[in-house]
N, C-alpha and C positions, 0 to 999 in steps of 0.2 A: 380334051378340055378338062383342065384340072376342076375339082370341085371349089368350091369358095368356103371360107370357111363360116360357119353359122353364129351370129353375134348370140351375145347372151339373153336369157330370153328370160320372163318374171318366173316362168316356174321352175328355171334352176335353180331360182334362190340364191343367195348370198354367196357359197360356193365355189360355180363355176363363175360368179363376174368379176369383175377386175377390179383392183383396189376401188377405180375411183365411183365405179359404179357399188361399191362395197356400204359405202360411206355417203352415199347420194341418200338413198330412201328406206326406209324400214320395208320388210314383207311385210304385202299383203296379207291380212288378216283372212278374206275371204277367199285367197286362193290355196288353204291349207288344208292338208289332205285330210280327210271327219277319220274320225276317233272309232279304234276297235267298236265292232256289234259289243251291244249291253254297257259300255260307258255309260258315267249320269248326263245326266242333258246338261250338268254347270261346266262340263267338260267343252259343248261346244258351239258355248255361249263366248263371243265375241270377244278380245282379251280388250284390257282397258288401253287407250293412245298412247302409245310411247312418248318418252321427252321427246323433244325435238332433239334433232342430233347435232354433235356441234361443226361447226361449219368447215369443210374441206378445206385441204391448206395443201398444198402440194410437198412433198417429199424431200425436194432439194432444198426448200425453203425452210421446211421446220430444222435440219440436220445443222444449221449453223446456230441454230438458235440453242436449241438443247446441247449443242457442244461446248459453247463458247460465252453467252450473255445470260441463258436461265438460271446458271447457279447464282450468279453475281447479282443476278434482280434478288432474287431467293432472299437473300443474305445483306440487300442494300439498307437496310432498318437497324441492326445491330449491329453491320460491322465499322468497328473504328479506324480511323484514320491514321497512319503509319506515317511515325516523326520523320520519316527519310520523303515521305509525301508531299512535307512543309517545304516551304521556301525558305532559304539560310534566314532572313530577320526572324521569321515566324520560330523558328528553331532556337532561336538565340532568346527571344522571350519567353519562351515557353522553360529552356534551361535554366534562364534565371531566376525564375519564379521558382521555378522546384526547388532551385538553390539555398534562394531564401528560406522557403517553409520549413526544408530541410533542418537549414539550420537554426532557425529560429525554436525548431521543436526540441533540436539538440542543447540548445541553450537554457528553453524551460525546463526541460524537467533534470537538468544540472542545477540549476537553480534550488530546485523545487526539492531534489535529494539533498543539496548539501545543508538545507532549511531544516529539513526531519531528522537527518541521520544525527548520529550524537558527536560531542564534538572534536573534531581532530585538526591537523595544521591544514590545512585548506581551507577548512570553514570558519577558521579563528583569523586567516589572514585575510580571507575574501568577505571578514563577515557583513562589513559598512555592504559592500558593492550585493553581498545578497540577502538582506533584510531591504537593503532599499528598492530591489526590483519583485520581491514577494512580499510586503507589506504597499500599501491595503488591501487591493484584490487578489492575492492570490497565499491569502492568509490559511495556514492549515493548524488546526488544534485537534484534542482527540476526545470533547466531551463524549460526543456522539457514542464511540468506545469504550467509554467510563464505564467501570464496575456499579456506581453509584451515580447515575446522570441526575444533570438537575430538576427536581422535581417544586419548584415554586416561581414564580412571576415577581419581578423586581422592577420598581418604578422609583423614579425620580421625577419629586417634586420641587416647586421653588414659588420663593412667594417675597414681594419687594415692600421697603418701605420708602415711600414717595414724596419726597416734597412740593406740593401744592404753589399754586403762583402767589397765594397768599401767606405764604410762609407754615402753611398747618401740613404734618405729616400725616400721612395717613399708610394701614398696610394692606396690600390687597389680597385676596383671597388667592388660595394655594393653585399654582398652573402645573398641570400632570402633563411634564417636558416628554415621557415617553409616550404617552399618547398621540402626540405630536408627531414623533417621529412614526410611532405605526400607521398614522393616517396618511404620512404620504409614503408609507411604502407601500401601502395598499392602492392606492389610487395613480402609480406610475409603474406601468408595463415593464418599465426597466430602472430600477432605482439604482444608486448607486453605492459601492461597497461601502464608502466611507461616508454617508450620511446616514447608511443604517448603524454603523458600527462607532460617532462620533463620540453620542453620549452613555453608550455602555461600555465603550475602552476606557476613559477619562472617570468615571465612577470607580470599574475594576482598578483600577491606577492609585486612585482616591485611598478604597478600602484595603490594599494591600499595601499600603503606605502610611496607615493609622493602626494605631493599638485600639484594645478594645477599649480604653478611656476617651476616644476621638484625640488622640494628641499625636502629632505627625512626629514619622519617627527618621531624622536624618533630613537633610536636603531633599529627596525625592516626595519627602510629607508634603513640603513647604509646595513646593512644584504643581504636586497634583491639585493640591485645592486651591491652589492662584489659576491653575487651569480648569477644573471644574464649574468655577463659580463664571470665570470668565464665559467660556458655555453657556451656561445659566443667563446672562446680560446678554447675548447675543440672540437670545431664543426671545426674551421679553423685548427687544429691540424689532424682532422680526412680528411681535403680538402689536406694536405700534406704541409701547412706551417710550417716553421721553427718557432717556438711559442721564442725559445730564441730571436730572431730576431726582433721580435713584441716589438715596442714601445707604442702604443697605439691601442686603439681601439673605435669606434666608434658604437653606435646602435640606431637604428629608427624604429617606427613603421609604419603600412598602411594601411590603414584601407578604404575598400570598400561597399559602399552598395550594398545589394543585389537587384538589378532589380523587381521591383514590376511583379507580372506576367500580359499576355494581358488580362486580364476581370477588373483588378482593374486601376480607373481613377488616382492613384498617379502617377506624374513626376517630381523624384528629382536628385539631381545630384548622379552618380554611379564612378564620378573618382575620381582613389586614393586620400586619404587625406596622407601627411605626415607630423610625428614629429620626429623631430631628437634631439636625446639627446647631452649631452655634451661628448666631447674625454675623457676617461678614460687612465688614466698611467697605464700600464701594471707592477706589480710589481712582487717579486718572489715568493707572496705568490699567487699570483692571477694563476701562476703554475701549470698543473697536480702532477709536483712531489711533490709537497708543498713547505713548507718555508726551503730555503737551508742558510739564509742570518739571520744577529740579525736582521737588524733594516728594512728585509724586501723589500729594494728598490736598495741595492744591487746584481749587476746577474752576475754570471758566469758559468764557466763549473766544475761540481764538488765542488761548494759550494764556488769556489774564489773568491773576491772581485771582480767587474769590472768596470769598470769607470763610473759614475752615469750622469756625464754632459748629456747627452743624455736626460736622465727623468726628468734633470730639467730644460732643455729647452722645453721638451713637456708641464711640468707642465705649463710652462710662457706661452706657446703657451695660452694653453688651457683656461687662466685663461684671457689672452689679450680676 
C-alpha cells in the first residue's frame, strides 16, 4: 500500500503550498515560531493586518492578458490614432485641411517677407497684390525698434460750427476723436485693426503731407485733409449731429509728453501743446452720402439746390 501523499498543512507555511493556496491567505500570525530567549517583548507583539490580498486569477487567464491587451490599455490615453486607421473620406479631409494650412502659411509669410524685405523686382511687380493682402491687419513697422521711440501722446480734436433751424450759427465745444477711439478699444475683447488704426493713419497722412506752414504740399496734401476732415463728420455724425447742418468744421492737435519716470534726472514740460488748423467748409462732397451736387458746394435734401451764402460767408470768415 503506497503512502498518500500529505496535503499542505498551515505550518508549512507559504513554501511548501501550492501557488494557489500561496495566494489564498496570509500566515498566521499566531502560528509563528517565538523569538530567540532575551528578544524585546515589541518583538512578539502581534504584527499589524496585512492588506488584504489581491484576488486570485488563475494563470492561464492572466498570460493573455499581460501578453497581448495590458500594454495597449497602458497606452490607450495617449496613444494617437494612425492616418492609415482612417477610413479613405476621413483621410481625404484630413489632407486637405493640412493642405490648406499648409499652404495658406506659405502664402503668409511670402507675403509678409516681400512687405519687409527692401525692394526688388518681385516686390515692385507683386506690390498692388501684397500691400493689399498685409494692409490693415497684418500691417508691420519698426517703432517699437526705434533708436528714439515715441515718447508723447497725440490727440485729435475737432470742433463744428452748426447751423441752427433758426438760421443762428453757433460752434460747439472741442470733441477728443481719440478718446473715442480709445474707449471702444478698450471696452471690445477684440476690436478691430482698422478702426484702431483709422484716425491715426489719416492724421500721419495729414502731417506728412503739410509743411510746417500747414499748406499741403502736391496732390497728396489736397487728399489727406479732404480725408481727414471727412473722418472728423463721420465721427460727429456717429455723436448724433445733424452733419446737413454743419457749416464748418475745425481740427487740432495735442500733443503731450510722457512724464519721464522717478529714476531718470529729465524735467521737461508734460502740458499739452496745441495746434489748431484752419476752418474747413463742409461741402456735399465732404458727405457720408457723397456728391449729391455738380459743382459740389451746393446742399440740400435729396440732391436740391440750397442756398450757398452760408459757405460763402464761412469761406470769408475763414480766409479773414
Amino acid at each position: 500500500m503506497l503512502p498518500s501523499d500529505p496535503g499542505p498543512s498551515e505550518a508549512d507555511g507559504p513554501e511548501k503550498a501550492g501557488p494557489e493556496h500561496a495566494h489564498a491567505s496570509p500566515p498566521d500570525p499566531a502560528g509563528e515560531a517565538p523569538g530567540p530567549p532575551g528578544a524585546p517583548e515589541e518583538a512578539a507583539a502581534p504584527a499589524a493586518d496585512p492588506a488584504p490580498a489581491a484576488p486570485t486569477t488563475p494563470a492561464a487567464a492572466v498570460a493573455p492578458a499581460v501578453g497581448e491587451g495590458a500594454e495597449d490599455l497602458a497606452h490607450a490615453d495617449t496613444e494617437t490614432v494612425r492616418l492609415t486607421a482612417l477610413s479613405v473620406p476621413a483621410r481625404l479631409i484630413v489632407g486637405t485641411a493640412l493642405t490648406a494650412l499648409g499652404g495658406f502659411t506659405l502664402w503668409h509669410l511670402a507675403m509678409v517677407f516681400l512687405f519687409v524685405a527692401p525692394s526688388n523686382d518681385i516686390s515692385e511687380e507683386y506690390e498692388e497684390t501684397v500691400r493689399g493682402y498685409v494692409y490693415p491687419e497684418f500691417e508691420q513697422n519698426w517703432r517699437l525698434f526705434a533708436p528714439n521711440p515715441v515718447q508723447r501722446n497725440e490727440a485729435v480734436h475737432v470742433r463744428a460750427e452748426i447751423r441752427g433751424g433758426d438760421g443762428v450759427r453757433r460752434v460747439t465745444d472741442w470733441i477728443d476723436l481719440t478718446a473715442m477711439d480709445v474707449e471702444e478699444i478698450q471696452h471690445t475683447p477684440l476690436p478691430s485693426h482698422s478702426a484702431q488704426n483709422t484716425l491715426r493713419r489719416a492724421w500721419d497722412f495729414y502731417s506728412g503731407s503739410h509743411d510746417e506752414d500747414g499748406d499741403p504740399i502736391g496732390l497728396r496734401g489736397e487728399v489727406s485733409a479732404a480725408y481727414v476732415h471727412r473722418i472728423a463728420l463721420l465721427r460727429l455724425g456717429e455723436r448724433g449731429y445733424d452733419l446737413d447742418a454743419v457749416e464748418r468744421v475745425q481740427l487740432r492737435s495735442v500733443i503731450t509728453r510722457v512724464p519721464a519716470p522717478s529714476w531718470r534726472p529729465e524735467d521737461f514740460d508734460t502740458s499739452p501743446q496745441y495746434d489748431e488748423l484752419n476752418w474747413w467748409v463742409v461741402t456735399t462732397e465732404d458727405l457720408p452720402r457723397g456728391t449729391l451736387a455738380q459743382d459740389g458746394t451746393d446742399r440740400g435734401e435729396d440732391g436740391e439746390a440750397a442756398d450757398g451764402s452760408a459757405a460763402e460767408d464761412a469761406a470769408e470768415e475763414g480766409e479773414k
